[in-house]
PyMOL Python script that loads the backbone (N, CA, C, O; Angstrom):
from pymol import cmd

cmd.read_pdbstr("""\
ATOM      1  N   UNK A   1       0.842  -1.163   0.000  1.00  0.00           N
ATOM      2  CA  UNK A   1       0.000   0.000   0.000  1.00  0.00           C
ATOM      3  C   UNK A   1       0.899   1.242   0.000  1.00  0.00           C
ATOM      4  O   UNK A   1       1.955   1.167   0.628  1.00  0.00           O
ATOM      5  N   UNK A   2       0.573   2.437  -0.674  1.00  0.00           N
ATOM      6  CA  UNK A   2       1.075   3.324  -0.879  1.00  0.00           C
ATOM      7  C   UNK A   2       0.435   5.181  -0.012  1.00  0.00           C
ATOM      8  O   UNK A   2      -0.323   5.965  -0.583  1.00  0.00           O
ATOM      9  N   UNK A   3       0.890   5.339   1.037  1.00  0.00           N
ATOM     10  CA  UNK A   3       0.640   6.229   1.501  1.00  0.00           C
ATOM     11  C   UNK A   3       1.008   7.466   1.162  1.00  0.00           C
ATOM     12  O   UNK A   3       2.205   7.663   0.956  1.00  0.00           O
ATOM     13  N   UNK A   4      -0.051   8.690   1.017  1.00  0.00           N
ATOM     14  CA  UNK A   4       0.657   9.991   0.448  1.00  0.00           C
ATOM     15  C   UNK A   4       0.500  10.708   1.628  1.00  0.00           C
ATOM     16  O   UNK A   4      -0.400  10.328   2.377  1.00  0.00           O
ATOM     17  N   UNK A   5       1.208  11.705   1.976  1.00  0.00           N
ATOM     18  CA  UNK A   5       1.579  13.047   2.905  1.00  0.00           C
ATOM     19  C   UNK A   5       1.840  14.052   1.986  1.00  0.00           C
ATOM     20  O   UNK A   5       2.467  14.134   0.930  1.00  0.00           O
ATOM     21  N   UNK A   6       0.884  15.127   3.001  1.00  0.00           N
ATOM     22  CA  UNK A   6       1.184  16.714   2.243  1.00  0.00           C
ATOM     23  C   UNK A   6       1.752  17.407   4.088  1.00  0.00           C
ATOM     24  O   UNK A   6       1.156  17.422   5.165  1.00  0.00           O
ATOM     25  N   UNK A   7       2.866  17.791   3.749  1.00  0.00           N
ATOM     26  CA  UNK A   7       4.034  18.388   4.397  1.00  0.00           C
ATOM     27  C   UNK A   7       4.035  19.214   4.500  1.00  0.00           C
ATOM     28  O   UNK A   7       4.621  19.603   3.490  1.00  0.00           O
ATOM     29  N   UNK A   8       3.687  20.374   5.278  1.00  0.00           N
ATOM     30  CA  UNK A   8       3.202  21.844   5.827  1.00  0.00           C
ATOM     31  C   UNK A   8       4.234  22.636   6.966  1.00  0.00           C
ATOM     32  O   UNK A   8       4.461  22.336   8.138  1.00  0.00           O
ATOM     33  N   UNK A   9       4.662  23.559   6.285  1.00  0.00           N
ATOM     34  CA  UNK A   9       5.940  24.081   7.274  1.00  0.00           C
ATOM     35  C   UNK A   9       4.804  25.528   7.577  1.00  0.00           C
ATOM     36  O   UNK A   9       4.194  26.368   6.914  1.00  0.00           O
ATOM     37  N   UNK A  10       5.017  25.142   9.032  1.00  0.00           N
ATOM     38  CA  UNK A  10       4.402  26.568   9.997  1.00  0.00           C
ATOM     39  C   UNK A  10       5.451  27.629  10.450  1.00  0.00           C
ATOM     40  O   UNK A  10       6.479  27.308  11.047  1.00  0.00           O
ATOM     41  N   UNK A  11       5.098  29.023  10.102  1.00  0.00           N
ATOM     42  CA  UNK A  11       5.252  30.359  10.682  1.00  0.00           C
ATOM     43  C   UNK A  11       6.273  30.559   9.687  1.00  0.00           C
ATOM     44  O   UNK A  11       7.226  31.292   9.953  1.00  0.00           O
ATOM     45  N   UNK A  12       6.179  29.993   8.582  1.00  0.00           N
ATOM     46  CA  UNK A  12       7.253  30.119   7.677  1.00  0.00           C
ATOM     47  C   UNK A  12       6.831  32.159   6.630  1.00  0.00           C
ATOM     48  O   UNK A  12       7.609  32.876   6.001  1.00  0.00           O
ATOM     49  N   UNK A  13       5.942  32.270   6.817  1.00  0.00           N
ATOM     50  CA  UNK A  13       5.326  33.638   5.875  1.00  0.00           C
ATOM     51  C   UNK A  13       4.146  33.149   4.356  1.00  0.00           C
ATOM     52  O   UNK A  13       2.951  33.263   4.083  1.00  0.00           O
ATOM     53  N   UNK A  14       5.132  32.701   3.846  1.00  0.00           N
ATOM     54  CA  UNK A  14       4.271  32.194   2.695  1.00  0.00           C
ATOM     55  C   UNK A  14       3.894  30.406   3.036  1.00  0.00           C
ATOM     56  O   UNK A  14       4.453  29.711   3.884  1.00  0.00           O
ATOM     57  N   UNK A  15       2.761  29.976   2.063  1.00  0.00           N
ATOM     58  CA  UNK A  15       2.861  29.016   2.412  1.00  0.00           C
ATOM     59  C   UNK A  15       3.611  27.686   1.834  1.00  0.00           C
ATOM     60  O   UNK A  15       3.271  27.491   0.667  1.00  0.00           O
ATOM     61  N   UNK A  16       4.428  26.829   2.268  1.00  0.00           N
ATOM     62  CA  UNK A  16       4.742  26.284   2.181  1.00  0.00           C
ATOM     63  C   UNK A  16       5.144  24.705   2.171  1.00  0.00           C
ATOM     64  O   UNK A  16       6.063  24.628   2.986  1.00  0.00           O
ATOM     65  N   UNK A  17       4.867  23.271   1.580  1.00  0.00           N
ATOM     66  CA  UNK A  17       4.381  22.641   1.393  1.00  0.00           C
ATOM     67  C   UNK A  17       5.047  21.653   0.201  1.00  0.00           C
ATOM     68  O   UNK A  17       5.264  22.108  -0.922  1.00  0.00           O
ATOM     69  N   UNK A  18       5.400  20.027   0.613  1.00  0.00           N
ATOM     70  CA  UNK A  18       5.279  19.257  -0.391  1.00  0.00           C
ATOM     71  C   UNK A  18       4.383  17.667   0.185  1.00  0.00           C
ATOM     72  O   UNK A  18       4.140  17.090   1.246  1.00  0.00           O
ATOM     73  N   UNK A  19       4.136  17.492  -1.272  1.00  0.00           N
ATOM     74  CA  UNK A  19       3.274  16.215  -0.784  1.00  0.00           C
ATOM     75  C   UNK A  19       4.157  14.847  -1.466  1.00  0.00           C
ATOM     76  O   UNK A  19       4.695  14.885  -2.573  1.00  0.00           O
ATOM     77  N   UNK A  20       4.165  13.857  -0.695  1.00  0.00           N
ATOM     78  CA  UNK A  20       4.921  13.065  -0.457  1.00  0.00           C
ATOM     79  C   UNK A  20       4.632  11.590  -0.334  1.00  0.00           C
ATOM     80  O   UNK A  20       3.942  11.278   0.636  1.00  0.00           O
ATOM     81  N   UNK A  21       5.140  10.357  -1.359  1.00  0.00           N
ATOM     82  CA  UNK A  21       4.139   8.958  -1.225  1.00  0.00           C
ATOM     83  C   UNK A  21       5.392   8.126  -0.937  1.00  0.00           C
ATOM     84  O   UNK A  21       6.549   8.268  -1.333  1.00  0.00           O
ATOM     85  N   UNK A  22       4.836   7.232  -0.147  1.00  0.00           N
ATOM     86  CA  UNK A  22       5.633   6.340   0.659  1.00  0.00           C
ATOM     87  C   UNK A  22       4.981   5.117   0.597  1.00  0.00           C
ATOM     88  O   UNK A  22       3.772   4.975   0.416  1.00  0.00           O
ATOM     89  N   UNK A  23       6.143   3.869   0.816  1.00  0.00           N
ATOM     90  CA  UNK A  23       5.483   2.710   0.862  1.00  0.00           C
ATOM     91  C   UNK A  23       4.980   2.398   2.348  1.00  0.00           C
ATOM     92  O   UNK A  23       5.447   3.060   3.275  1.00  0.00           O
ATOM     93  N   UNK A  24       3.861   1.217   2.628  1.00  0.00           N
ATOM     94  CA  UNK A  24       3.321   0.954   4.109  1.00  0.00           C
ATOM     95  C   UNK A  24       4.813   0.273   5.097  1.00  0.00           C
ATOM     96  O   UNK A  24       5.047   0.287   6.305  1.00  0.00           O
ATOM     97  N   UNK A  25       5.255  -0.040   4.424  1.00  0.00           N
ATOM     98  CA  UNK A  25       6.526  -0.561   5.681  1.00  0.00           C
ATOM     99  C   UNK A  25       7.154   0.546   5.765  1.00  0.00           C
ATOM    100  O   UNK A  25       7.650   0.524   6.891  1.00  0.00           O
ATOM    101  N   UNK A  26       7.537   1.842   5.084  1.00  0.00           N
ATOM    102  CA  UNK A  26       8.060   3.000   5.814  1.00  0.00           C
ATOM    103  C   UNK A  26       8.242   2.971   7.033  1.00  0.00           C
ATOM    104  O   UNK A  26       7.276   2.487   7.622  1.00  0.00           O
ATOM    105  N   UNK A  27       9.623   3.491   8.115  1.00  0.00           N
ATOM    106  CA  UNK A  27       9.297   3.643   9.142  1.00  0.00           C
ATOM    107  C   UNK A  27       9.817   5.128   9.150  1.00  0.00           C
ATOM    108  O   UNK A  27      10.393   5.662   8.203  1.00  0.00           O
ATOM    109  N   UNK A  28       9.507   5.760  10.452  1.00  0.00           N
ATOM    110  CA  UNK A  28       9.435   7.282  10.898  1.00  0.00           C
ATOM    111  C   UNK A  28      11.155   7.645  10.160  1.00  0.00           C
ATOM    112  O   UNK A  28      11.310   8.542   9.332  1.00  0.00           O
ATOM    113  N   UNK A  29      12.028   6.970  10.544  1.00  0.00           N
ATOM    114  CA  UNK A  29      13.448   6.785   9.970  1.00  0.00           C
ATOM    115  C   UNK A  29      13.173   7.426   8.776  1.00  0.00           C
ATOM    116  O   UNK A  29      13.218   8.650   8.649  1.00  0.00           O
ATOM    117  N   UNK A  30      12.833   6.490   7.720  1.00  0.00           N
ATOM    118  CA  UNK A  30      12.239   6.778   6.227  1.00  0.00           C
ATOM    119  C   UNK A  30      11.754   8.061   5.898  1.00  0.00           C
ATOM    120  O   UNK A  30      12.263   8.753   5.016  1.00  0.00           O
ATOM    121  N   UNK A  31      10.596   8.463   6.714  1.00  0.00           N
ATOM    122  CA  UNK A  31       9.481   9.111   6.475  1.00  0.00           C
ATOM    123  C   UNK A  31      10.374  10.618   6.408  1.00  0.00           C
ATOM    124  O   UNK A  31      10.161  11.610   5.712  1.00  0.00           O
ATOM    125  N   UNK A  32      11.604  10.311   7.569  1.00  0.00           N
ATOM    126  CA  UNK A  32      12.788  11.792   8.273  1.00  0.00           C
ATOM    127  C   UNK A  32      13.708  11.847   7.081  1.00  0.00           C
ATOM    128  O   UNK A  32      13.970  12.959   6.624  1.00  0.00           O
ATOM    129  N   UNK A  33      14.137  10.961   6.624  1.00  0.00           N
ATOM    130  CA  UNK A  33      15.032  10.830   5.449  1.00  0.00           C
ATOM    131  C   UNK A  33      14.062  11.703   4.073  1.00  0.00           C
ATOM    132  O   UNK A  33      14.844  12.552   3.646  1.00  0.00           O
ATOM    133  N   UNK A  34      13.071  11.770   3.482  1.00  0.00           N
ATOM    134  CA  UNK A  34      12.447  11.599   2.548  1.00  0.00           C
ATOM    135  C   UNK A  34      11.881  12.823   2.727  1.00  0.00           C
ATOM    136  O   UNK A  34      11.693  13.377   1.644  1.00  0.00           O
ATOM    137  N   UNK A  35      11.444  13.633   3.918  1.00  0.00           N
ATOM    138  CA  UNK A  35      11.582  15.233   4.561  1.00  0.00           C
ATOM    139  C   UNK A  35      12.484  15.801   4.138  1.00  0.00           C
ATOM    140  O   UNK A  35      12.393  16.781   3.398  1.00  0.00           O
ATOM    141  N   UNK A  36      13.498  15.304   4.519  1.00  0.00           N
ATOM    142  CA  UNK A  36      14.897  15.935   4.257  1.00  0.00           C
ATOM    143  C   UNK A  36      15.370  16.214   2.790  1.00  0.00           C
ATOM    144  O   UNK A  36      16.207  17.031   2.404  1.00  0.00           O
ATOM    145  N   UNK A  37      14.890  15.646   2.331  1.00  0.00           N
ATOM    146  CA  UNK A  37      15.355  15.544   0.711  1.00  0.00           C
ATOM    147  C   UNK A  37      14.085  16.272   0.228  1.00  0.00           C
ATOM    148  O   UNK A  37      14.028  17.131  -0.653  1.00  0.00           O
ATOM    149  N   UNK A  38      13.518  15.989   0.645  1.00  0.00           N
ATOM    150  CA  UNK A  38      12.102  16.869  -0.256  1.00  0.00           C
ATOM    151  C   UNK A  38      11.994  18.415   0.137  1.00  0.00           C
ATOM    152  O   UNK A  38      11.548  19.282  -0.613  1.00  0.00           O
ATOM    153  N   UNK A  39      12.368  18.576   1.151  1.00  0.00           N
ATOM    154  CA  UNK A  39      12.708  20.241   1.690  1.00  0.00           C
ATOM    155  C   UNK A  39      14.343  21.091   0.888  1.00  0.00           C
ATOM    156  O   UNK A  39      14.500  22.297   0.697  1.00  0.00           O
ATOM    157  N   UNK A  40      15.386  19.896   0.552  1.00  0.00           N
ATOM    158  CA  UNK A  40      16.506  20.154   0.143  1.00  0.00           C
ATOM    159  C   UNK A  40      17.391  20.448   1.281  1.00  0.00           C
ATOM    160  O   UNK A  40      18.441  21.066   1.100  1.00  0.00           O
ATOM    161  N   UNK A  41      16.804  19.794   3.138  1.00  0.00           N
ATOM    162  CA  UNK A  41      17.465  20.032   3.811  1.00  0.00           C
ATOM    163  C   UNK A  41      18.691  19.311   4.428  1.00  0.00           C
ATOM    164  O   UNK A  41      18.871  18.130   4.130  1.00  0.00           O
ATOM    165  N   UNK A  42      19.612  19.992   5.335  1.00  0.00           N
ATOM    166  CA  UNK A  42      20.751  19.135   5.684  1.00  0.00           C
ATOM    167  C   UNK A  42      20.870  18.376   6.885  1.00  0.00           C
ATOM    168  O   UNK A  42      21.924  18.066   7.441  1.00  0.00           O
ATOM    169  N   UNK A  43      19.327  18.010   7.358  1.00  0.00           N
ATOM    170  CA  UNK A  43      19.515  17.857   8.738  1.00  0.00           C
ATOM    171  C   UNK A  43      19.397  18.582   9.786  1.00  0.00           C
ATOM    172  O   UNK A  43      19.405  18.079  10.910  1.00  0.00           O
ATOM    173  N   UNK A  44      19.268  19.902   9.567  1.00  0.00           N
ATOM    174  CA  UNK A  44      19.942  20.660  10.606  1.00  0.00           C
ATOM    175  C   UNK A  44      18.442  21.658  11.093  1.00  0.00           C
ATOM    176  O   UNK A  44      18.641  22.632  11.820  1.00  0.00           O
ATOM    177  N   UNK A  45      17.249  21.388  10.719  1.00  0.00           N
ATOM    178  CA  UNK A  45      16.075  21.644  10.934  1.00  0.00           C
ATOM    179  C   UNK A  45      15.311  20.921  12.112  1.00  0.00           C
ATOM    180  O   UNK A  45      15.031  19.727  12.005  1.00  0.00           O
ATOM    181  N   UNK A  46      14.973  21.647  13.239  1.00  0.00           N
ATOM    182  CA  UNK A  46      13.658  20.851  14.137  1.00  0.00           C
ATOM    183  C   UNK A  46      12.658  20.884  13.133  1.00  0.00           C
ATOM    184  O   UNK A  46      12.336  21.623  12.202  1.00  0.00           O
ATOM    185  N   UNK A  47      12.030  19.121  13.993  1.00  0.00           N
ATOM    186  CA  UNK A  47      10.693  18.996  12.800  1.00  0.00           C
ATOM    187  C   UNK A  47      10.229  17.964  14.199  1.00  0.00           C
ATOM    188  O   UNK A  47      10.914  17.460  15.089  1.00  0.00           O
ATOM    189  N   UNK A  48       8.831  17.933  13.930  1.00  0.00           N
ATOM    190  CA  UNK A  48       7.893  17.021  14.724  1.00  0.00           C
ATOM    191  C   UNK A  48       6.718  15.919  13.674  1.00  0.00           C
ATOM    192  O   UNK A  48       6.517  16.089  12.471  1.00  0.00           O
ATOM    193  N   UNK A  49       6.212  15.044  14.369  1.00  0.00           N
ATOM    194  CA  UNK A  49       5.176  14.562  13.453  1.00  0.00           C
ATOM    195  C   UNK A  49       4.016  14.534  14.314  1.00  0.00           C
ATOM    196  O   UNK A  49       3.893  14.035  15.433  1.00  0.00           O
ATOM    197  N   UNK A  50       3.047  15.262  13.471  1.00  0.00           N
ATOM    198  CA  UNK A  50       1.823  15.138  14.403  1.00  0.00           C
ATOM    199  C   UNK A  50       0.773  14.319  13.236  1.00  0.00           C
ATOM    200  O   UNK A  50       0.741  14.400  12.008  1.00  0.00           O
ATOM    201  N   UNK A  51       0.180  13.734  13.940  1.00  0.00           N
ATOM    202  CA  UNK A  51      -1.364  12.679  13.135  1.00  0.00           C
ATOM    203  C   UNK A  51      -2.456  13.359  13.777  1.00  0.00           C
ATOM    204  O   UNK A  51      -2.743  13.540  14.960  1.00  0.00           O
ATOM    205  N   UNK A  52      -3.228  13.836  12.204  1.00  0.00           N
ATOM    206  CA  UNK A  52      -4.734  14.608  12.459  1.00  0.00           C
ATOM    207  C   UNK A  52      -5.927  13.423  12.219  1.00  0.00           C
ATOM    208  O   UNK A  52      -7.034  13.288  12.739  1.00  0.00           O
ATOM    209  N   UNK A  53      -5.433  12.878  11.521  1.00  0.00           N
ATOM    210  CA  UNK A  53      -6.406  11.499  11.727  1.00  0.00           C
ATOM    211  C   UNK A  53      -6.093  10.287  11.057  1.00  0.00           C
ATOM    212  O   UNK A  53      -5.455  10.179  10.010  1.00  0.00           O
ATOM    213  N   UNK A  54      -6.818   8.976  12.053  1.00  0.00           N
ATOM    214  CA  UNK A  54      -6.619   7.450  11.951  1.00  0.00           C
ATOM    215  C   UNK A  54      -8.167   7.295  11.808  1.00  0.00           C
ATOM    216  O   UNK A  54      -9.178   7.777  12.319  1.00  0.00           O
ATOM    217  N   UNK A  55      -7.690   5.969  10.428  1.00  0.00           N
ATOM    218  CA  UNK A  55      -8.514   5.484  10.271  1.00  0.00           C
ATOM    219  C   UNK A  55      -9.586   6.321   9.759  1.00  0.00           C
ATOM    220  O   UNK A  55     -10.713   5.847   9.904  1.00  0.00           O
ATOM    221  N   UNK A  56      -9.487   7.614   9.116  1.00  0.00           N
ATOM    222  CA  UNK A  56     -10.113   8.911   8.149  1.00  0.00           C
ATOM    223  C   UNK A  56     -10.826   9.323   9.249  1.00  0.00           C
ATOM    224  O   UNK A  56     -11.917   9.637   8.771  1.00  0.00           O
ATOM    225  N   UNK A  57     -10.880   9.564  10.770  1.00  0.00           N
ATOM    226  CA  UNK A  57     -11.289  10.089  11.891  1.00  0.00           C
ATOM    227  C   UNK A  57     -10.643  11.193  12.027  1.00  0.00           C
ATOM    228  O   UNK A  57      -9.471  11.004  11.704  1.00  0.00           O
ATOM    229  N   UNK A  58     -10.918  12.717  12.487  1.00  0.00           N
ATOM    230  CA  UNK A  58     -10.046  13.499  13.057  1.00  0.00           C
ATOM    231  C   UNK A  58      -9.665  12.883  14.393  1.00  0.00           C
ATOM    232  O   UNK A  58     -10.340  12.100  15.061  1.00  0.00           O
ATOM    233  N   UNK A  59      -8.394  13.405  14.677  1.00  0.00           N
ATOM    234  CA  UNK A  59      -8.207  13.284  16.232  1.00  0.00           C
ATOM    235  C   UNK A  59      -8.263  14.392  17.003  1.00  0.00           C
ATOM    236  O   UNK A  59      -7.686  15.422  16.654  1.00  0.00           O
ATOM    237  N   UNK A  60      -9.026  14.297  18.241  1.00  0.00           N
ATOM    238  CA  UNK A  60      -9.191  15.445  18.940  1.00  0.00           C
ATOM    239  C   UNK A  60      -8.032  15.638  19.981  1.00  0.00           C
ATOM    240  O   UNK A  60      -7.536  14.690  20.590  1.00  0.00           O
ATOM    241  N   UNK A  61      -7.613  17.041  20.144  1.00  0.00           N
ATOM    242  CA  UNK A  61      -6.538  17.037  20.631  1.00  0.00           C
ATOM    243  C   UNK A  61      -5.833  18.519  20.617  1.00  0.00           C
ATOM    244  O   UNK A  61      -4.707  18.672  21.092  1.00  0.00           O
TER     245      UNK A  61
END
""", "prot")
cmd.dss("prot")
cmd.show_as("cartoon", "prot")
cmd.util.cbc("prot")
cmd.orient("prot")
């Protein structure tokens, strides 16, 4: 299965954004690697992962 992510950088001014498909065995490892390259970054960025929803549910929170 093939999962897509759209990637949203906050307080940046404009908006900013890539969307991103991954295979289901991805792990968070992967997911940090594949950020990194898709931003053109060196690593050297704080980043977090937050989940708005499972299972097509929002999560409240």
């Amino acid at each position: 299965m093939i999962y897509e992510f759209k990637i949203t950088l906050e307080d940046v001014g404009v908006p900013v954004w890539r969307t991103i498909q991954m295979d289901s065995n991805s792990t968070f490892r992967d997911l940090h690697e594949v950020i990194q390259l898709a931003f053109n970054w060196d690593n050297m960025h704080l980043h977090s992962f937050f989940v708005n929803k499972s299972n097509g549910s929002k999560i409240e929170g």
